[in-house]
C-alpha positions in Angstrom: -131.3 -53.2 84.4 -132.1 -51.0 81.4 -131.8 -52.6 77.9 -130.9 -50.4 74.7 -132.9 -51.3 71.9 -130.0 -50.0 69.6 -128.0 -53.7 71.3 -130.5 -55.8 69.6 -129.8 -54.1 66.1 -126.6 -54.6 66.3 -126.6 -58.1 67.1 -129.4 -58.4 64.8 -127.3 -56.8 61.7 -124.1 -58.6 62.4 -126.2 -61.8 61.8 -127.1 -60.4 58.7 -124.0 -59.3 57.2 -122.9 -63.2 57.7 -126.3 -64.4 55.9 -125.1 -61.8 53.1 -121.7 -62.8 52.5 -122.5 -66.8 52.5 -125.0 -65.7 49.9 -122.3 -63.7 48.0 -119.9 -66.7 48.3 -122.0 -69.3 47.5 -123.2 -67.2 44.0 -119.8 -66.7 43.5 -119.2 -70.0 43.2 -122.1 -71.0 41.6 -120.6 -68.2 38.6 -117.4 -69.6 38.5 -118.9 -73.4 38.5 -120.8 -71.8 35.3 -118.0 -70.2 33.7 -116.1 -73.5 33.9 -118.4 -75.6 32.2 -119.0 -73.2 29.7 -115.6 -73.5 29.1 -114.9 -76.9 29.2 -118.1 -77.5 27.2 -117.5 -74.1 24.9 -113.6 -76.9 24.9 -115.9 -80.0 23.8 -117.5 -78.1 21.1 -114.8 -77.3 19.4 -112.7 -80.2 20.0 -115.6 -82.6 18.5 -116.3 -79.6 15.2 -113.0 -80.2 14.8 -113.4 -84.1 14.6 -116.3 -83.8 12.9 -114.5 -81.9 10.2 -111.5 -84.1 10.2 -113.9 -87.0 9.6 -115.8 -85.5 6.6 -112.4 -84.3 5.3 -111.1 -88.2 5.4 -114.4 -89.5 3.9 -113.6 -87.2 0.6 -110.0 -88.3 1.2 -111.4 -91.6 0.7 -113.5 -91.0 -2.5 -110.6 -89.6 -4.1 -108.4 -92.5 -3.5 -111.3 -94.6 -5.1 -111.7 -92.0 -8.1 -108.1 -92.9 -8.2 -108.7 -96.3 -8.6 -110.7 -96.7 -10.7 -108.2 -94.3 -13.5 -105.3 -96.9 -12.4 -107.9 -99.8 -13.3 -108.6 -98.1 -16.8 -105.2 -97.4 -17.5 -103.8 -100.4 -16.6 -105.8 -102.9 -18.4 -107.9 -103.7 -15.6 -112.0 -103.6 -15.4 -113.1 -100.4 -13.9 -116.8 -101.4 -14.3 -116.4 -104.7 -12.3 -118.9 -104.8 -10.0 -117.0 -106.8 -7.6 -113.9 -103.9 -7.8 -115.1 -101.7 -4.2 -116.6 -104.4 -1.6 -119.6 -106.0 -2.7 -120.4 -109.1 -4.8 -121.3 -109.2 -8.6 -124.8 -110.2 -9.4 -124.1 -114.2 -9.3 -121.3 -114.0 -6.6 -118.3 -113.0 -5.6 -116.1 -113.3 -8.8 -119.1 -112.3 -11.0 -117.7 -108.6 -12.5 -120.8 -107.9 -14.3 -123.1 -105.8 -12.8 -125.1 -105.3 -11.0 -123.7 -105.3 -7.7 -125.1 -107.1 -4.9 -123.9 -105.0 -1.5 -126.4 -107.3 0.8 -122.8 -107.4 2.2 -120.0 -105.5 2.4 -116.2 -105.9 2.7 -115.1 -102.1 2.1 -111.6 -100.9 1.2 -109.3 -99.6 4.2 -107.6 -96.5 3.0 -104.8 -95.2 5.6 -105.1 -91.6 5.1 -103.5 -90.2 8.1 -103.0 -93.2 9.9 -100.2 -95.3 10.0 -100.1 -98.1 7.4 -101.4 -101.1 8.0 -104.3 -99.8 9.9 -107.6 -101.2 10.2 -111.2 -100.5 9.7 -112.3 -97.3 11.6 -109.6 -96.4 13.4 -109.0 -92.6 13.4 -107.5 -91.3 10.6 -108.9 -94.0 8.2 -111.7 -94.5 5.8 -113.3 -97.1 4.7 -115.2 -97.7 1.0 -117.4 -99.3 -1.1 -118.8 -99.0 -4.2 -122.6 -100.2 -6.2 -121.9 -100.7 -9.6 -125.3 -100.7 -11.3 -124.0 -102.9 -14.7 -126.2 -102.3 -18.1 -129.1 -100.8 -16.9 -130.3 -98.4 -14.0 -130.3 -100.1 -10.8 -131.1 -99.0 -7.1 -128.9 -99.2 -3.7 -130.0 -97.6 -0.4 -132.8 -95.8 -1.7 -130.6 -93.8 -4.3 -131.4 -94.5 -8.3 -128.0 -95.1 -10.1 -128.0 -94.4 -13.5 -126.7 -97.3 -15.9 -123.1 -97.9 -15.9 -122.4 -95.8 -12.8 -120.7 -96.1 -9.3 -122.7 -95.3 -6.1 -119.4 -95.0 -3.8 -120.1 -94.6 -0.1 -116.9 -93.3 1.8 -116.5 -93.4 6.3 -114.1 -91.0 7.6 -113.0 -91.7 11.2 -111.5 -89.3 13.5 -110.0 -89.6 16.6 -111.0 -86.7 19.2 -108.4 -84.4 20.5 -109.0 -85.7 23.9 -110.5 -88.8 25.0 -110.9 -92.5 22.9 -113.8 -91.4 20.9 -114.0 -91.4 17.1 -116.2 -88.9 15.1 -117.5 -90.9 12.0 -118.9 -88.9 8.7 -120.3 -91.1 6.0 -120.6 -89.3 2.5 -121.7 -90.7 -1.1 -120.6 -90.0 -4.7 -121.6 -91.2 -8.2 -119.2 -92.0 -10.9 -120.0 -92.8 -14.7 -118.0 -95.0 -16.6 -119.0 -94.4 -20.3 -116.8 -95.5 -23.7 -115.0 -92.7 -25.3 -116.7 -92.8 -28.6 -119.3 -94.7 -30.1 -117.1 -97.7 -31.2 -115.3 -98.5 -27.8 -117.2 -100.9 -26.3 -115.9 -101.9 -22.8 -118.3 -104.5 -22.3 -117.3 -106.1 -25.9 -114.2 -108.6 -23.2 -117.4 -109.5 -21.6 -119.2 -111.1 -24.8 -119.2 -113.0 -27.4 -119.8 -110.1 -29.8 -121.5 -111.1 -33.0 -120.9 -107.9 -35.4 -123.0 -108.3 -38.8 -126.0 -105.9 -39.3 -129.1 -106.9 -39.1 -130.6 -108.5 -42.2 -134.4 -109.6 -42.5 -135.2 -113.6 -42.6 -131.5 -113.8 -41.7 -129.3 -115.4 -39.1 -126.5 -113.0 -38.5 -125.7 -116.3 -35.9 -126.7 -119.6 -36.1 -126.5 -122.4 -33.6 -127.4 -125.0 -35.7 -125.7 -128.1 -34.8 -126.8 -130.5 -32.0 -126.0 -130.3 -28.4 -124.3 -126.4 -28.8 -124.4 -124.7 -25.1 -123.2 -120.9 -24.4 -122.0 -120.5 -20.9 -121.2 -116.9 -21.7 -122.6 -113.7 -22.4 -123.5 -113.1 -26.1 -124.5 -110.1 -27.8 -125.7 -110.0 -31.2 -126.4 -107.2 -33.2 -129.0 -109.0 -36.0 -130.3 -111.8 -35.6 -129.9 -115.0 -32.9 -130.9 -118.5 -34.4 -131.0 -121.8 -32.0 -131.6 -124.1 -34.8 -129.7 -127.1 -33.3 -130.9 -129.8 -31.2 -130.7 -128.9 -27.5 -129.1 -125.8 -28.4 -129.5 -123.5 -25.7 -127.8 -120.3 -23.5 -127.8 -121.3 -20.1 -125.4 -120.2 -16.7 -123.5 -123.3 -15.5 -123.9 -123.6 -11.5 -121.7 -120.8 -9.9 -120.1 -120.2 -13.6 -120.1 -116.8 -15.6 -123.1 -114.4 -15.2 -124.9 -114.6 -18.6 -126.2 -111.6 -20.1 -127.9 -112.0 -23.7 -128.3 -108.6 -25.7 -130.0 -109.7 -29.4 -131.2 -106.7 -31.4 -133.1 -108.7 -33.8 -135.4 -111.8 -33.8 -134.4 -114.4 -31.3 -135.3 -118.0 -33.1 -136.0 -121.2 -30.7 -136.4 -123.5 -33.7 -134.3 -126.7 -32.4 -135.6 -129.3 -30.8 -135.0 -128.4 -27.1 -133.7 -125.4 -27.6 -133.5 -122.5 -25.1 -132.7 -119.8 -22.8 -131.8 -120.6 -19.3 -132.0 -124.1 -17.7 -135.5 -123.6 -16.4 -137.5 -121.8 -14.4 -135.7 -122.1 -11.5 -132.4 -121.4 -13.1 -132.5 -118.4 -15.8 -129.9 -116.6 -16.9 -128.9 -113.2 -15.2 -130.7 -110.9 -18.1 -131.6 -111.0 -21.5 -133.2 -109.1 -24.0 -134.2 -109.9 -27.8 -135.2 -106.6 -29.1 -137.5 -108.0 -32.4 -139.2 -111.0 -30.1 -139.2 -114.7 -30.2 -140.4 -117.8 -32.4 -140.3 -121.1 -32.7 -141.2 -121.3 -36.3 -138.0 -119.9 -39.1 -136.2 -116.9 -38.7 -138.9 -115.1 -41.5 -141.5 -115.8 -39.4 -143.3 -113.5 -37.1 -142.2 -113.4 -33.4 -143.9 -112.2 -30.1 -142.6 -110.7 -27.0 -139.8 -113.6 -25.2 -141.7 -114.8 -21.9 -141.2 -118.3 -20.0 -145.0 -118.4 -20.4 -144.9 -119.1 -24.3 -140.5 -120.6 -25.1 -138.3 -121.8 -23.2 -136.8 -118.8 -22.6 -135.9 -117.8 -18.5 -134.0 -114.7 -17.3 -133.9 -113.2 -14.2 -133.9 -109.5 -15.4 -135.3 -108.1 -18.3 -131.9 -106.4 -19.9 -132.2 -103.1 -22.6 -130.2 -103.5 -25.9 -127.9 -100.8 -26.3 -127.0 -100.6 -29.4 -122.8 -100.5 -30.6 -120.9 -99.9 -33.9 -119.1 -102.8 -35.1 -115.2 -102.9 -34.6 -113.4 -103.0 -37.9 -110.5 -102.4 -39.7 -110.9 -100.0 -42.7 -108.6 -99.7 -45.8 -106.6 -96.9 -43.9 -105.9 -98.5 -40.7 -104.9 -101.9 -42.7 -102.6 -99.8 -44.7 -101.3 -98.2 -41.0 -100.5 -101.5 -39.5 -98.7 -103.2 -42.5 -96.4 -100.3 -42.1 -96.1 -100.4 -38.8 -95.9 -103.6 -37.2 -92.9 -105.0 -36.2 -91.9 -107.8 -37.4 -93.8 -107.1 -40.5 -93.6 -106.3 -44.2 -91.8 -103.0 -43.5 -89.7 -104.2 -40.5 -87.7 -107.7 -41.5 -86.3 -109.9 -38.5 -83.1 -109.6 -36.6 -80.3 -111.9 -38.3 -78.2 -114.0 -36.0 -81.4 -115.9 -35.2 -81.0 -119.6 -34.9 -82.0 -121.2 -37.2 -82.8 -118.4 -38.9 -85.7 -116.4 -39.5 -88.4 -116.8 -41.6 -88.3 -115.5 -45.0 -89.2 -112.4 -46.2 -92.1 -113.3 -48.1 -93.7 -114.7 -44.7 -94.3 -111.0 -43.9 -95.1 -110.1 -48.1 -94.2 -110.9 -51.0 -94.4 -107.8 -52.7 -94.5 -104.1 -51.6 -98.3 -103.7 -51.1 -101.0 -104.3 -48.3 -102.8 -106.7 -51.0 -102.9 -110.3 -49.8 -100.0 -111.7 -51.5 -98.1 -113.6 -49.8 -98.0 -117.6 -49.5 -100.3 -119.5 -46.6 -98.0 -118.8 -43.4 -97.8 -122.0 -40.8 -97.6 -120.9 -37.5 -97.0 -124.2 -35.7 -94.3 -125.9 -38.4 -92.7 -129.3 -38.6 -89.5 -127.5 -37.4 -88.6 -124.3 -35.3 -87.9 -121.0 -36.2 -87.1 -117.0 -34.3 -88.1 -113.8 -35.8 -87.2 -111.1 -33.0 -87.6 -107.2 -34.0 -84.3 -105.4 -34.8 -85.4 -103.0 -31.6 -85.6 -106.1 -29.8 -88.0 -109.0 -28.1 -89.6 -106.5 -26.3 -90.9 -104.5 -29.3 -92.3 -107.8 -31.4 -91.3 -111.4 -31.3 -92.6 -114.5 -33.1 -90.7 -117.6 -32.2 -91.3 -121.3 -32.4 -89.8 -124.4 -30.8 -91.0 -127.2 -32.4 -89.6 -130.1 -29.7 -91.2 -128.3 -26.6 -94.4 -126.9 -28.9 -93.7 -123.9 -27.0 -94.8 -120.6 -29.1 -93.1 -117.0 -27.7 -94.7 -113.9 -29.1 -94.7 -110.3 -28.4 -96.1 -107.1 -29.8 -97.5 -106.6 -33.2 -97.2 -108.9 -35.9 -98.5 -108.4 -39.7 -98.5 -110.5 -42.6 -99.8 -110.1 -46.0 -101.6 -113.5 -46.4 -103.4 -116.2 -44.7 -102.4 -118.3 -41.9 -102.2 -122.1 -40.7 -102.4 -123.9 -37.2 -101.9 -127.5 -37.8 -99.7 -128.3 -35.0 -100.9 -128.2 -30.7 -99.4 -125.6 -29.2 -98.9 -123.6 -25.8 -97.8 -119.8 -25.8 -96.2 -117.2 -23.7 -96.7 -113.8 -24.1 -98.9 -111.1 -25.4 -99.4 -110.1 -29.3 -101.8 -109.8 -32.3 -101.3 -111.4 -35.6 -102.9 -109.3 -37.8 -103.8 -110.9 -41.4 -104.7 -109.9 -44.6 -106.4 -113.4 -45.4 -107.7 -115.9 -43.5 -107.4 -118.0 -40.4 -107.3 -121.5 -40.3 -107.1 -124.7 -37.8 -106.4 -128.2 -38.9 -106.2 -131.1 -37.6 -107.9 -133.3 -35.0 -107.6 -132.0 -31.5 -105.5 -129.5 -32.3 -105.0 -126.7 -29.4 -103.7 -123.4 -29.2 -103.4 -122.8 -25.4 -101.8 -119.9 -23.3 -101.9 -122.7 -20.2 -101.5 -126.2 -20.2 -101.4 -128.2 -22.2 -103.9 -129.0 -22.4 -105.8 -125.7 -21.9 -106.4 -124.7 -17.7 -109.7 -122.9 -18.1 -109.6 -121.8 -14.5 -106.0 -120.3 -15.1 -105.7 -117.8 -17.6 -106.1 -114.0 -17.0 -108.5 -113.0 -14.2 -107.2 -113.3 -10.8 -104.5 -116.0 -12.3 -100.4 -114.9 -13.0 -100.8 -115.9 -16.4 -101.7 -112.8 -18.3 -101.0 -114.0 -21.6 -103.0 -113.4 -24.9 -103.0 -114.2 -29.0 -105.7 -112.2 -30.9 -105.5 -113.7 -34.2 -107.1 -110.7 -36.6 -107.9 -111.9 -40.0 -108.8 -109.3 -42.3 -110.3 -110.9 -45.0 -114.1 -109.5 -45.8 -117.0 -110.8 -47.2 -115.6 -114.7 -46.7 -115.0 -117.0 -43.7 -112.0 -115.8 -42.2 -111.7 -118.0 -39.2 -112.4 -122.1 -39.7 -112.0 -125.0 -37.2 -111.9 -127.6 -40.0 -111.5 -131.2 -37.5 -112.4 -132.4 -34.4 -112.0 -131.6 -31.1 -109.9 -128.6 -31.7 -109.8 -125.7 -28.9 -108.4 -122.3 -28.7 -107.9 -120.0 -26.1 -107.3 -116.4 -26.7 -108.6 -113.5 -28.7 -110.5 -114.1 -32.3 -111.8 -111.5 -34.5 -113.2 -110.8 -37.9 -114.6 -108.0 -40.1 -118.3 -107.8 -39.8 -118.9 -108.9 -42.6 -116.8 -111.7 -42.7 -117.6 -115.1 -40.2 -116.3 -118.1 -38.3 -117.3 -121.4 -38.3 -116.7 -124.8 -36.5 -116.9 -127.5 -39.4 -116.8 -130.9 -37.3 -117.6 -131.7 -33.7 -116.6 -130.8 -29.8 -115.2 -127.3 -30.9 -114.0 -125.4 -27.9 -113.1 -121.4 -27.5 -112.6 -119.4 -24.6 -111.7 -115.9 -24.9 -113.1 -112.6 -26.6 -114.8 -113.4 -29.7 -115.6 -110.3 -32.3 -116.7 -111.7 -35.7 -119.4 -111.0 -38.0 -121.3 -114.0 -38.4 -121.0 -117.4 -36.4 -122.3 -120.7 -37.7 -121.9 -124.2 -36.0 -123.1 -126.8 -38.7 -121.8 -130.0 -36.1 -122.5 -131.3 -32.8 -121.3 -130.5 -28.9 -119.3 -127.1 -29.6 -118.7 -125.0 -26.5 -117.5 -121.9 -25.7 -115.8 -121.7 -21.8 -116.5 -118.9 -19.6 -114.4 -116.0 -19.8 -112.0 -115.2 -16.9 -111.6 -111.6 -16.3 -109.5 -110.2 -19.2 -106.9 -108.1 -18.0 -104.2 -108.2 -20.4 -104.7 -107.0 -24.3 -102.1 -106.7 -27.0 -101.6 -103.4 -28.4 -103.1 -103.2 -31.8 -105.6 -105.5 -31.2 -109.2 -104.0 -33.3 -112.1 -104.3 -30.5 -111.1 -101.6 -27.8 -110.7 -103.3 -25.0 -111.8 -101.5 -21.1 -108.8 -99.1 -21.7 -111.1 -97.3 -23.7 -113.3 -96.3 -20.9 -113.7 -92.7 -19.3 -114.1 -92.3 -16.0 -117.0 -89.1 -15.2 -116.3 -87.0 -12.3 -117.0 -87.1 -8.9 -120.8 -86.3 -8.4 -121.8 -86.0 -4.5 -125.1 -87.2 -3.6 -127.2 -85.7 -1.1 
């Protein structure tokens, strides 16, 4: 039988045309595979941008919350240059607000931006900060230099995906300056005792001179520090107050055992004596403060930044006697029981001169003098059974004043003084807690926010005097800078902001407590207080 060739073809093509559209099938696919991925990926891509821009936008959500802060802290009478404020530790540990920082560990702030409040640490729509406060002088963190005085704020924004559990995380940094607003507000003067005279040659602008005198606190001293005592010394009391020592002039290790720091195992944080140290008088000639020749141990070498001198000049004297209420211009309430004081506690004359008789704040019997606008504009009152003294606002009188009486006090005022200030008596205590005085519960973290600042005026003279034993005071004490205070007998205790001109300690054991955390200043008071910072913008770092 006869085969056609043209059979074979056609079998032969048909078998093609089936090899050809598999081929076309399976490309098909393989296109539309493609074109679904790219999609879905193309999907992905967006959908994570998108997080990835939500998270960035929550970590600046979260620096602005901080910014915010930090104006609420300055506003408010809080510190906005604590270094333990944003998640780290202070230098010396965890209640330690002087700088620097130490961020070996973190415990950042939990902002809820978009998410539901409470929420927690990095869930989506948080972020979470923390803050380097780099204190006095320049400082490091994470490889970044800070400047002095500033913030290095570091700020996580989470995001949640639009599909899935996943959360995009953007980490950006800041740095904020907090600088004084002028030359003569000194944030850092709450942190110090603040010795105001000039610097004199062959002078002690302060002298520790009697025996067994310790400072647990920081000092700053524009002239001259002299450790004349016996076993006089400035030393950090174990898991106390940070200690930072500024001294612009000679620093003068003449007592017998006197020193800086307990040893060399346990200096304190920094210090810095701009004209050097001796051992010899304060005339003598000094060399550069090293453990290697005093007793002198820090742990940082601190730079002295110089500060004008908080005072009260003819002008503003004249301001306050006409303002402050009570005062000479603004008599009590009547209806008090029993009765107010008299006039001439205020003045006995018309004029800002000094006049009037020796006022005694703590009496042998009680007295109320409320403002005519009220107890909440001024109020000076005095229980004499429960030695319980109320005050309020702004107080001014034309004369000296008198403690001779313990008492306890509520409330937050100055006393401003045209004379002098004076405590009699032995162990005699003015306390806002106790009695007798809580160190550990005053201001800082404590509900007792109250505070005296006793402000006398007097210049050229010793305007403040602790004339007996024993005698303590907590609370605010300040003179001109040219006028001084001084504890006459023995065991002496202040705690509080000290701003006076001169300091001299003639007897044995006087102390001066570590400062809490000030939080709470009466208006009116002379030495601006942390209010008078100003927070610098918001300066991204790279």
């Amino acid at each position: 039988m006869r085969r056609w060739c043209g059979d074979n073809r056609l079998r032969a093509e048909g078998g093609f045309a089936l090899v050809l559209a598999l081929a076309a099938m399976i490309v098909l696919t393989i296109v539309c595979t493609s074109v679904v991925e790219y999609t879905t990926a193309n999907q992905r891509s967006a959908q994570s941008s998108a997080a990835g821009v939500q998270a960035q936008q929550l970590a600046e959500a979260g620096l602005d919350d901080v910014y915010s802060l930090l104006n609420y802290q300055n506003s408010n009478s809080g510190n906005p240059s604590a270094a333990n404020l944003l998640g780290c530790n202070g230098f010396a540990g965890a209640s330690d607000t002087n700088g620097p920082s130490n961020c070996a560990t973190q415990s950042p702030k939990v902002f809820c931006i978009t998410a539901a409040s409470p929420c927690s640490s990095g869930a989506g729509g948080t972020a979470s900060v923390f803050g380097y406060f780099s204190g006095t002088n320049p400082g490091s963190y994470n490889g970044v230099t800070v400047p002095a005085s500033t913030w290095l704020i570091y700020s996580t924004g989470y995001a949640q995906n639009l599909t899935g559990t996943r959360v995009r995380v953007q980490t950006i940094g800041a740095l904020i300056k907090i600088s004084p607003m002028d030359a003569g507000a000194v944030a850092s003067v709450w942190n110090h005792i603040f010795i105001t005279a000039p610097l004199t040659a062959n002078s002690c602008q302060v002298d520790f001179n009697g025996n067994g005198i310790t400072v647990n606190v920081p000092i700053y001293v524009i002239g001259n520090l002299c450790l004349s005592g016996q076993n006089a010394s400035v030393q950090e009391t174990a898991g106390g107050q940070a200690i930072d020592m500024q001294v612009g002039g000679k620093l003068v290790l003449s007592g017998s055992g006197a020193k800086v720091g307990t040893d060399s195992s346990h200096g304190i944080t920094s210090g810095v004596a701009v004209g050097g140290c001796t051992t010899v008088s304060v005339a003598s000639a000094t060399t550069p403060c090293s453990p290697s020749s005093f007793s002198y141990w820090t742990k940082a070498t601190d730079t002295f930044i110089p500060n004008d001198a908080p005072s009260v000049s003819a002008s503003d004297a004249a301001t306050d006697y006409a303002n402050f209420d009570p005062g000479p211009k603004h008599a009590c309430q009547t209806g008090t029981t029993p009765g107010p004081p008299a006039a001439s506690t205020f003045d006995n004359d018309t004029t800002q001169n000094n006049s009037a008789a020796t006022f005694e704040l703590t009496p042998a019997f009680s007295y109320s003098c409320i403002s005519q606008s009220g107890a909440g504009t001024g109020q000076l009152s005095w229980d004499n059974t429960t030695k319980r003294l109320t005050i309020n606002g702004s107080v001014f009188i034309d004369g000296s004043m008198t403690v001779s009486q313990s008492a306890t006090y509520t409330g937050t005022a100055v006393i401003e003084l045209a004379g002098t200030f004076t405590v009699n008596g032995n162990s005699t205590t003015v306390c806002a807690t106790g009695p007798p005085c809580d160190y550990t519960a005053w201001q800082g973290a404590s509900g007792n926010r109250s505070m005296l600042t006793i402000a006398p005026l007097a210049a050229n003279t010793t305007a403040i005097t602790f004339t007996n034993n024993s005698q303590t005071f907590q609370g605010s004490l300040w003179t001109q800078p040219s006028s001084a205070m001084t504890f006459q007998k023995n065991g002496v205790s202040v705690e509080g902001p000290i701003s006076v001109g001169k300091f001299d300690a003639t007897f044995n054991n006087a102390s001066f407590k570590p400062m809490p955390v000030i939080v709470n200043m009466p208006v009116g008071a002379p030495i601006p207080p942390n209010t008078s910072a100003s927070i610098g913008p918001l300066v991204y770092t790279k």
